[in-house]
C-alpha positions in Angstrom: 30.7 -23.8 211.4 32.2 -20.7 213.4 30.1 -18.3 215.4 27.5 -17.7 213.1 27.4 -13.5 212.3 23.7 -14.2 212.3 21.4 -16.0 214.0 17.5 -15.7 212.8 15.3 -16.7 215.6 11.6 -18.8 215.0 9.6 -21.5 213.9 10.5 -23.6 211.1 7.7 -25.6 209.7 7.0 -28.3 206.6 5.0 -26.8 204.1 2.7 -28.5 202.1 1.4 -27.5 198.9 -1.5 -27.9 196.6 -4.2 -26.0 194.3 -7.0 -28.7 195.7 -7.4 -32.1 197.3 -4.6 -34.3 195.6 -1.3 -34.8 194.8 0.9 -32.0 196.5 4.2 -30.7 197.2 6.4 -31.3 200.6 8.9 -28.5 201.6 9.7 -26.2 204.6 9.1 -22.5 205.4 9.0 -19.9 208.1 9.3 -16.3 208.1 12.7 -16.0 209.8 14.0 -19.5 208.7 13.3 -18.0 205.0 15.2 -15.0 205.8 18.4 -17.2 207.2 18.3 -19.2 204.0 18.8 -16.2 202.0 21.5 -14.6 204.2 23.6 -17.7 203.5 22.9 -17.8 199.9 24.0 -14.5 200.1 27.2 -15.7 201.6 26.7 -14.1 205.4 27.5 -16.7 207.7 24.4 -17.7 209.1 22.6 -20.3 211.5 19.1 -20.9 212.5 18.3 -20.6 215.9 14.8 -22.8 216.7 14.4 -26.1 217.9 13.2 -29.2 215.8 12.0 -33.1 216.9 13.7 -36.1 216.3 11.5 -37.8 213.7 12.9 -38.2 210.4 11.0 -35.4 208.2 13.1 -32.8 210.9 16.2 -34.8 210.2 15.8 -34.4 206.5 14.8 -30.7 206.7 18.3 -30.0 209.0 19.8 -31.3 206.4 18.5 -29.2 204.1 19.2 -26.2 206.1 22.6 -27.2 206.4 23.6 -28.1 202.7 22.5 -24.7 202.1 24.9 -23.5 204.6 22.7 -22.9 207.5 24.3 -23.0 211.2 22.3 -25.5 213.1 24.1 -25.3 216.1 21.2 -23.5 217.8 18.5 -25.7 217.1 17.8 -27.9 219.8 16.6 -31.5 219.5 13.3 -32.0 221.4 12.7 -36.4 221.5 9.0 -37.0 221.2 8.1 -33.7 219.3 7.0 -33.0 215.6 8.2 -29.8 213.6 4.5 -27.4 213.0 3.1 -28.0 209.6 1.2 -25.6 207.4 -0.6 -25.9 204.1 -1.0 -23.3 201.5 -3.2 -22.4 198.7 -2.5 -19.9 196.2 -5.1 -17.9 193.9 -4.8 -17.0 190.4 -3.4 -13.2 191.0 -0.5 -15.0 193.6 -1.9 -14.2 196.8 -1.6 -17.1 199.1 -4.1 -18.4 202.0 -3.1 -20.6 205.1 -4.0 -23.7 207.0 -1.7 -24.1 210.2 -1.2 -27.4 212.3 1.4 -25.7 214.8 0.3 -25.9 218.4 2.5 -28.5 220.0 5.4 -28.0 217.5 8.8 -28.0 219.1 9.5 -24.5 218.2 6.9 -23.6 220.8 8.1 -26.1 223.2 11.3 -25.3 223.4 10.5 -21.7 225.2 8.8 -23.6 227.8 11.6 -26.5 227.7 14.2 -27.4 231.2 16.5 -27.2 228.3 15.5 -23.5 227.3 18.3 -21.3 229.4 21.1 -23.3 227.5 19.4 -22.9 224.3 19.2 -19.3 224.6 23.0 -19.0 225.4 23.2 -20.5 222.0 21.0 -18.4 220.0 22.6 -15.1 221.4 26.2 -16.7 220.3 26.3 -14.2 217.3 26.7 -10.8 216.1 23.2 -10.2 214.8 19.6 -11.2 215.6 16.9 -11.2 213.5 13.3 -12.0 214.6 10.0 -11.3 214.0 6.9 -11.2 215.5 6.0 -14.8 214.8 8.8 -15.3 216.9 7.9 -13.4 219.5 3.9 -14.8 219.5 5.3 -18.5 219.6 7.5 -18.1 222.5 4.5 -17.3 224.8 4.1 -15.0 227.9 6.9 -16.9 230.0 9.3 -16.9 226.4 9.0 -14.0 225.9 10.0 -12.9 229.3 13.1 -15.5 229.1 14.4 -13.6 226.1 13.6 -10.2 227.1 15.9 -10.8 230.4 18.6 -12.1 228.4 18.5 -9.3 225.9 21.1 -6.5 227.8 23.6 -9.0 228.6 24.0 -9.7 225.3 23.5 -6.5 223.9 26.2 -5.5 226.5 28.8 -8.2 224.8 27.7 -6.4 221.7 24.8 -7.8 219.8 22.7 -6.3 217.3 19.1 -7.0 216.8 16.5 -6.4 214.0 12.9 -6.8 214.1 10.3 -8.0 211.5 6.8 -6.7 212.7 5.1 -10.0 211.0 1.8 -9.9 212.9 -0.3 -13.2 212.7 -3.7 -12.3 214.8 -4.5 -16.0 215.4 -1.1 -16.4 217.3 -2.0 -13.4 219.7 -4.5 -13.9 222.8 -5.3 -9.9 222.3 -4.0 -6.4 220.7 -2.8 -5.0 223.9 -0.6 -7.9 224.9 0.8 -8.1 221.2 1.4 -4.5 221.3 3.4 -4.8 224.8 5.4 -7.5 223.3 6.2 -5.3 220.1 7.5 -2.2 221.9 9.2 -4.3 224.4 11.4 -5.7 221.9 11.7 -2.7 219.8 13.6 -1.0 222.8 16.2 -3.7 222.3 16.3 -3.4 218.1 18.8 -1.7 216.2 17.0 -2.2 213.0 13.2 -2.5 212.5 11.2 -3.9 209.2 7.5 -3.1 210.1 5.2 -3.0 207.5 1.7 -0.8 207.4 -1.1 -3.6 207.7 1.1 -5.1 210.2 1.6 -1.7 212.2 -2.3 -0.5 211.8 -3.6 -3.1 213.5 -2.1 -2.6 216.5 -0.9 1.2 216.4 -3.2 2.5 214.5 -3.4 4.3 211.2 -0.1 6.1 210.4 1.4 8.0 208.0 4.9 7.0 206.8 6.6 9.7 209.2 4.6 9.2 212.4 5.5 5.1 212.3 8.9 6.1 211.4 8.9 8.6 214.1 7.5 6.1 216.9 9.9 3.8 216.0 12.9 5.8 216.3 11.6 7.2 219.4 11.9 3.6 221.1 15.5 3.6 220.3 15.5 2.2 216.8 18.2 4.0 214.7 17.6 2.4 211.4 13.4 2.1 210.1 12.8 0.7 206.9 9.5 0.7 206.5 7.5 -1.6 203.7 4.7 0.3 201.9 3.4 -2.4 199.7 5.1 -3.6 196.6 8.5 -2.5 195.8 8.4 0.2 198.1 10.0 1.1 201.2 10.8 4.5 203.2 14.2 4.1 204.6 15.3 6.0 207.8 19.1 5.3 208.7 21.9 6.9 209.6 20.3 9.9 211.4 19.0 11.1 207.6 15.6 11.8 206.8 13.4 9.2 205.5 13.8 8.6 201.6 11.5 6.4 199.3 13.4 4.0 197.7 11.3 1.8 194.8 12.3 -1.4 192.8 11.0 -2.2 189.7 6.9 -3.4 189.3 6.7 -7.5 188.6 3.3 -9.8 188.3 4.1 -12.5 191.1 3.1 -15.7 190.8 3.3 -16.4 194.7 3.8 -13.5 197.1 5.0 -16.1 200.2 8.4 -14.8 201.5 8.5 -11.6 200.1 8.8 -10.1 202.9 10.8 -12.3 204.6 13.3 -12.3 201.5 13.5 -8.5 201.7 14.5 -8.5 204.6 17.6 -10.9 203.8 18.6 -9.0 200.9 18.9 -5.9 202.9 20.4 -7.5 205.9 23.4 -8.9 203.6 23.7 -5.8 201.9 24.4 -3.8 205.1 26.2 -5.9 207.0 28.2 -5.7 203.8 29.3 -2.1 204.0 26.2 -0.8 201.4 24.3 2.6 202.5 20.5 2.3 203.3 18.8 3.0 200.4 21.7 0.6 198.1 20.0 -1.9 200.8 16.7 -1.3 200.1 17.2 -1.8 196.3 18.9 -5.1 197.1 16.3 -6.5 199.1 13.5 -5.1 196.5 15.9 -7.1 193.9 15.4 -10.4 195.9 11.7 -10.2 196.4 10.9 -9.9 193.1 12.5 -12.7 192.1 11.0 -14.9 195.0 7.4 -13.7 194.2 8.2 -15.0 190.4 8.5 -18.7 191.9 6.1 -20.8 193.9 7.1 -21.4 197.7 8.9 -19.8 199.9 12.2 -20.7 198.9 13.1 -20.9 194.9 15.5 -22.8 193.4 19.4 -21.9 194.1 19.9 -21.2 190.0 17.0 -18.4 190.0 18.7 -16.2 192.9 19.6 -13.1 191.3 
């Protein structure tokens, strides 16, 4: 594969899923690594940028990535470690609970890895970068301080960078250094995706125009901001915010909803579309996802 256009940065983990004690289901999710699958279903040239071990159940998921057209070029090959593993529940209106097994995973070792500087060259070799702030809370004080360094170099050579706000408390020590980490890396972002009960948390209750306004006043030209459901205030191209809706569905399993939002609006504007065509797109995508169990649905339900 050529230089990937985009690179999504994170943890990739096997996902395993059950109602109950019993027979259940073995996959793979992550927030950014189910945004990069969509942007190459979408047909942007994309790769994953993470690092994996070199037991056979990462073997099998790279090569699942890569029959999907995923770029793998930037996930680096730890010997000895295991990919993070997470189990999920789901209830009877779709919303979905969590049981994480992530610690050690190789995603995490990698930011503290002798192989890490050489890695990162390889994750900024694109045009776009899209993380979130599971990405961000994985990498760790030292990680974070790696990429953070490397950032204007490569923002120099011309890269572009979007953020997914994706706040997971029990991957933060405290609010203040998550909220550090957040602005840091907003300074850098050329699009943000935050979402209210992400923000709140951290910033504080906000209207739609104050967040929006904060945002922008970090640097961020382009703010769309998710207000629950199909609905998302878009901010771009120096106009005023606008509320751009998609049409009501009953999910069956909200997992990736975000995450696939966020694809379908990536595609759409790196694809010439305005904002709020964007928006629509990605509201298009999601509520198709949230019709299907998992994180990722089958290739013949993508809309």
């Amino acid at each position: 594969m050529s230089k990937p256009r985009v690179h999504c940065l994170g943890e990739a983990m096997l996902e395993l899923s059950a109602p109950c004690l019993g027979a259940a289901t073995l996959s793979f999710g992550g927030d950014t690594l189910n945004t990069a699958l969509y942007l190459a279903r979408l047909g942007l040239p994309t790769g994953y940028a993470s690092a994996m071990g070199d037991d056979p159940y990462s073997a099998e998921v790279l090569a699942a990535w890569e029959s999907e057209g995923v770029g793998t070029a930037a996930v680096a090959r730890l010997p000895g470690a295991l990919p993070g593993l997470y189990a999920i529940r789901t209830d009877a209106r779709g919303e979905r609970s969590f049981a994480y097994w992530r610690d050690n995973s190789a995603a995490r070792q990698i930011w503290r890895h002798p192989q890490r500087a050489d890695w990162l060259a390889r994750v900024l070799d694109c045009d776009w970068l899209h993380l979130s702030g599971i990405t961000l809370a994985i990498a760790g004080e030292d990680g974070r301080a790696a990429l953070l360094a490397a950032l204007p170099a490569a923002k120099a050579r011309g890269l572009r960078l979007s953020f997914d706000s994706n706040y997971r408390p029990r991957l933060w020590p405290d609010v203040p250094t998550t909220r550090t980490a957040y602005e840091a890396i907003l300074r850098f972002a050329d699009l943000s995706l935050p979402g209210f009960e992400d923000e709140e948390p951290l910033f504080g209750a906000e209207d739609a125009a104050a967040l929006i306004a904060r945002h922008r006043a970090y640097g961020v030209a382009e703010v769309v901001l998710k207000a629950g459901g199909p609905r998302a205030w878009v901010a771009a191209d120096g106009a005023a915010p606008v509320l751009v809706e998609g049409a009501a569905v009953t999910p069956v399993d909200t997992t990736a909803a975000g995450d696939s939002f966020a694809a379908g609006y990536l595609a759409a504007r790196l694809t010439g579309a305005m904002a709020p065509e964007a928006a629509l797109a990605g509201h298009r995508l999601a509520s198709v996802v949230i019709q299907h169990p998992g994180a990722i649905i089958p290739q013949s339900a993508m809309p």
